[in-house]
C-alpha positions in Angstrom: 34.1 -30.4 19.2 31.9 -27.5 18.3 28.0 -27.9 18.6 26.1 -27.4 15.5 23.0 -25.3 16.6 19.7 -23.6 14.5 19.1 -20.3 15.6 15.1 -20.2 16.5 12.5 -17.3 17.2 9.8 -17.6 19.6 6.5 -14.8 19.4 5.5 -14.7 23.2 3.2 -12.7 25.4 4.1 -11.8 28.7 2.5 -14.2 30.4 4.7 -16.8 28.6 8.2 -14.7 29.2 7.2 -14.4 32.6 7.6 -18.3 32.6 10.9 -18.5 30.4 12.5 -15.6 32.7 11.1 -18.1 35.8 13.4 -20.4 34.1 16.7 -18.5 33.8 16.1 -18.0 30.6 16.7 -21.7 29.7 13.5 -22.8 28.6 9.9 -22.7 27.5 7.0 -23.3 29.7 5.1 -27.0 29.1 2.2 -26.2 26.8 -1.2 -26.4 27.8 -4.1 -28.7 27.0 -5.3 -26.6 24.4 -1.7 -26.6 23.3 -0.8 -29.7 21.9 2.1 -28.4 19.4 4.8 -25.2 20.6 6.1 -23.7 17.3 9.0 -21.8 17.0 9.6 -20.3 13.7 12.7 -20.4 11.1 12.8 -16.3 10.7 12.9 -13.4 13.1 10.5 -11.5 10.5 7.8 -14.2 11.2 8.2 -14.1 14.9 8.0 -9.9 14.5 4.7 -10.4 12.3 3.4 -12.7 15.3 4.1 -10.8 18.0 3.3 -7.3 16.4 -0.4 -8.7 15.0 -1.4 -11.2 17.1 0.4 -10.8 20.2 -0.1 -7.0 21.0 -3.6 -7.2 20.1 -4.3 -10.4 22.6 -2.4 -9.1 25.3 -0.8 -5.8 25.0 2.7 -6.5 24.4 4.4 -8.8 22.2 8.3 -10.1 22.4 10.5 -11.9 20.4 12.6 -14.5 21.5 15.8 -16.0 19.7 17.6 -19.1 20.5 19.8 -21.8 19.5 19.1 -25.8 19.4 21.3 -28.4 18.5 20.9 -29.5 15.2 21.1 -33.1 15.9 18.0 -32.5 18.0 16.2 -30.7 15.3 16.5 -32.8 12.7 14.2 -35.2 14.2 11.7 -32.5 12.4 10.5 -31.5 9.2 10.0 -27.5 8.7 6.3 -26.9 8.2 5.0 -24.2 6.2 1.9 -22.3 7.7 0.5 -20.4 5.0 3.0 -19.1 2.5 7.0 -20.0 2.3 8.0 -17.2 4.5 6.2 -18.8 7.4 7.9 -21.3 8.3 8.4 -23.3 11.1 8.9 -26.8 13.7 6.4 -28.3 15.3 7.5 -29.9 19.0 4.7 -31.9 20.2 3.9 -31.0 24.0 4.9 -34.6 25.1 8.7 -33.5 23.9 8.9 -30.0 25.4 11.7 -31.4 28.5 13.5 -33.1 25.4 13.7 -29.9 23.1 14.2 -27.7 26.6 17.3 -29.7 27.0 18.4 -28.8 23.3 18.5 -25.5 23.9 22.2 -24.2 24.2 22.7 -21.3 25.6 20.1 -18.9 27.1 16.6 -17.7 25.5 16.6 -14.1 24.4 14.5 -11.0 24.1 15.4 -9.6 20.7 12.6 -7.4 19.9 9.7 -6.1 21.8 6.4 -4.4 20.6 3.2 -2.8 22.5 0.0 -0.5 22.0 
């Protein structure tokens, strides 16, 4: 039987991919306390916007990240929009990072990169 996944993106800095590479590549840092909710987005051109204006500008560089979760996981979670319909995405509250983590199937990866 075939696992039924949703492909993800994931805007990061490189203080954050420093962590997921820490990882193998198999999974997102725990959040922070002044990061209650980790929100990966439905479209790679959402994650691009991220990165490219809010990332670069914070830290210098921006990536994007693409991965795949199982469905069964996911659906556990509505899609939120954040500020128009092509910014969509999840909401994973910090307390369920292991649990989403362990959805993860395959490995986390860099798909598009960006810097001043």
């Amino acid at each position: 039987m075939t696992t039924k996944t949703i492909s993800l993106w994931r805007p990061v800095g490189p203080a954050e991919l420093k962590l997921i590479e820490e990882s193998g590549m198999k999974a997102f840092p725990p959040r922070l306390p002044e990061q209650p909710i980790f929100y990966p987005v439905t479209s790679e051109e959402y994650a691009v916007k991220i990165a490219r204006d809010w990332n670069v500008p914070a830290s210098g560089t921006g990536y994007v990240t693409r991965f795949e979760v199982r469905s069964d996981y996911l659906s556990q979670y509505q899609v939120q929009e954040a500020g128009g319909q092509a910014h969509l995405e999840y909401w994973i509250p910090a307390e369920d990072m292991d649990a989403f983590n362990a959805a993860i199937v395959g490995k986390i990866e860099v798909v598009r990169s960006f810097g001043i």
